[in-house]
C-alpha positions, -999 to 999 in steps of 0.1 A, spaced: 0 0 0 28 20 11 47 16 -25 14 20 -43 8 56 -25 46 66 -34 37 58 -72 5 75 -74 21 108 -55 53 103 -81 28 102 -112 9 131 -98 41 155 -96 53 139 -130 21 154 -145 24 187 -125 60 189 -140 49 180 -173 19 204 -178 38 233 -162 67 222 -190 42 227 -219 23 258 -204 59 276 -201 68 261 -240 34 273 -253 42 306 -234 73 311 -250 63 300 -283 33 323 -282 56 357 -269 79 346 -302 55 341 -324 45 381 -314 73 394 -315 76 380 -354 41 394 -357 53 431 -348 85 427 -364 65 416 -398 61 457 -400 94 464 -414 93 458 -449 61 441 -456 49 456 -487 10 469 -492 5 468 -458 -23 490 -454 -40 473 -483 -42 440 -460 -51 462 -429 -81 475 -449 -93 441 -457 -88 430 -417 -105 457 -406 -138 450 -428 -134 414 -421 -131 419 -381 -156 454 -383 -180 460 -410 -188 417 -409 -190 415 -371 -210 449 -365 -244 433 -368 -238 409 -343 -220 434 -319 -249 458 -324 -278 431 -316 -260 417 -283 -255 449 -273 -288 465 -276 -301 433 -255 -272 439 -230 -286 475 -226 -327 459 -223 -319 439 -196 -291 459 -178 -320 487 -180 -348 460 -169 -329 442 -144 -314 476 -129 -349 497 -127 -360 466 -101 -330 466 -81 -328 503 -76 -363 506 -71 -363 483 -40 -343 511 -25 -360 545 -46 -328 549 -62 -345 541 -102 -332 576 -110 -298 562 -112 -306 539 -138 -287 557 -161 -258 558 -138 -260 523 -135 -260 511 -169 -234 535 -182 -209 526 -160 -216 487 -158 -211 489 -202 -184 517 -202 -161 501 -176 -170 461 -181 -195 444 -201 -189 466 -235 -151 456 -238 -154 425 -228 -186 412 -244 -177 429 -276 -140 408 -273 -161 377 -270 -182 383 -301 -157 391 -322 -135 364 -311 -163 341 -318 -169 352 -348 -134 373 -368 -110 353 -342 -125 319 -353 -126 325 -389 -87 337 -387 -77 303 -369 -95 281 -397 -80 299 -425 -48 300 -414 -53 262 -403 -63 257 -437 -34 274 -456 -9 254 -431 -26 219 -435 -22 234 -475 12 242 -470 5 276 -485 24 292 -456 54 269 -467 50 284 -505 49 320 -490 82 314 -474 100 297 -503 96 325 -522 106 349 -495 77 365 -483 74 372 -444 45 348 -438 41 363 -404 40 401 -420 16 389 -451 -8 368 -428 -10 382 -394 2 413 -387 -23 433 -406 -53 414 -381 -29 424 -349 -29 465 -366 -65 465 -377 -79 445 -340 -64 474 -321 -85 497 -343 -114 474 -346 -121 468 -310 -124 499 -297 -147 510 -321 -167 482 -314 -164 484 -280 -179 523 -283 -208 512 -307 -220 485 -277 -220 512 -250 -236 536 -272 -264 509 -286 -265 495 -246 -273 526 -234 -304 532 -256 -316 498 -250 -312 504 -214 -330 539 -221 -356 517 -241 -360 493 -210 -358 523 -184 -384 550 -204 -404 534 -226 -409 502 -210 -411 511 -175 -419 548 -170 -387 564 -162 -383 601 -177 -358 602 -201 -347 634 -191 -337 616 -157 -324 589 -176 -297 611 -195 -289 628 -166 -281 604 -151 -255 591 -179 -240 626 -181 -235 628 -143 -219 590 -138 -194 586 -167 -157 604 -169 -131 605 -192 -112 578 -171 -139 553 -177 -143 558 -215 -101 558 -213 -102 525 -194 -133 510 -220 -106 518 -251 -74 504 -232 -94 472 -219 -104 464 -259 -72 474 -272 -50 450 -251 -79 422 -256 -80 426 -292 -40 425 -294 -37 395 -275 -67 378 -286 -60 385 -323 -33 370 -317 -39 337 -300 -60 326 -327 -36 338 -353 -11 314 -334 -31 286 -331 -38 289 -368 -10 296 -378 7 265 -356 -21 241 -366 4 212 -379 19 211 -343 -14 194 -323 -4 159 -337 -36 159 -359 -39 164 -400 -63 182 -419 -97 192 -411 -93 176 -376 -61 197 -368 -83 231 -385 -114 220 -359 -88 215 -327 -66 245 -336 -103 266 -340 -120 256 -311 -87 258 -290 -82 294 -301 -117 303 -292 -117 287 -258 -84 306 -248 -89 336 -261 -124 339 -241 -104 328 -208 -79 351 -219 -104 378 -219 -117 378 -189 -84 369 -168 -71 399 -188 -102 417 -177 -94 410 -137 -58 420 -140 -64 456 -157 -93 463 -138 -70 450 -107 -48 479 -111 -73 508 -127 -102 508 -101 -104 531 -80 
């Protein structure tokens, strides 16, 4: 029994040692693989030309779906918020409430999710597909930067892309909350407005931007890596696209919202 417990508590550490092997590996891999992604600036050639094609893949296609959840964030913020602060006759800070819950959380990091779902998804199965393809291998033997041609322009445009799509949820949010708070439930909308103009500062719109920023960089990025590293999960073609994809999305959402903890960690005040 004795022997049996010494094995099992030997196999236990062997598997601690071994997944805290691979989590630093993938860790490094990932920092290298984004500091080839920023480097890929220098010399790539039509670069803006790609970046103009990222940003309507990861804005103009996602904006429908950023736009609906949204203004169903701002209905029930608004609905669940009016019965909260009306247990203590505080519903004139409805506006207060929702503004600052969207500026300061729910807008960056719901917006991150949806377009990770939806831009960050689609980048890890192309750039599966082009590996499995070996169309990344063709880029390189004729001397193009694979990692300036294919990525980099989705790392520039995200830090454009998610901001801006972090603003147009808090903006639609707040007039379904206004639609929940006025029109639904009785609240003037004068209060309602008020309220907004009263509650949110620069710091909080500054905090909104910086939150999406950082998640789009490093979110961008994981499923760019993933993608791009598809060959490397042991599996070949469509099931190594699927794994690489789903593993991208997964991360990057956990990503978003550990991300989420550390900046708001060190911002709140």
């Amino acid at each position: 029994m004795i022997l049996l417990g010494e094995e099992v508590c030997a196999k236990m550490v062997g598997n601690l040692g071994k997944f805290f092997w691979i989590t630093v590996s993938e860790f490094g891999d990932f920092t290298l693989f984004l500091f080839r992604t920023v480097a890929g600036v220098i010399g790539s050639r039509r670069l803006m030309r790609r970046v103009w094609r990222a940003i309507y893949e990861q804005g103009v296609l996602c904006l429908p779906v950023v736009v609906i959840v949204g203004l169903f964030t701002g209905l029930v913020l608004g609905l669940q918020g009016y019965y909260v602060l009306n247990r203590f006759g505080s519903e004139t800070l409805l506006g207060a409430l929702v503004s600052l819950s969207l500026t300061r959380e729910m807008a960056p990091v719901l917006a991150a999710l949806v377009l990770v779902g939806q831009a960050g998804s689609a980048l890890a199965a192309e750039l599966g597909i082009q590996r499995n393809s070996e169309q990344i291998l063709a880029l390189e033997t004729m001397g193009v930067n694979s990692y300036g041609y294919l990525v980099t322009p989705r790392i520039l445009s995200a830090l454009v892309v998610f901001p801006m799509q972090t603003a147009i949820f808090v903006i639609v949010g707040l007039w379904g909350g206004w639609i929940s708070g006025s029109w639904i439930l009785g609240l003037d909308a004068g209060v309602y407005w008020s309220s907004i103009e009263k509650a949110i500062e620069m710091r909080d719109v500054r905090e909104s931007f910086l939150k999406a920023a950082v998640f789009g960089f490093l979110c961008i990025g994981v499923c760019a890596h993933q993608g791009y590293n598809a060959h490397r999960c042991g599996l070949r073609g469509a099931k190594a696209v699927s794994f690489s994809t789903t593993r991208a999305v997964v991360v990057s959402s956990v990503l978003i919202l550990a991300t989420d903890y550390v900046i708001t960690s060190f911002l709140i005040s």
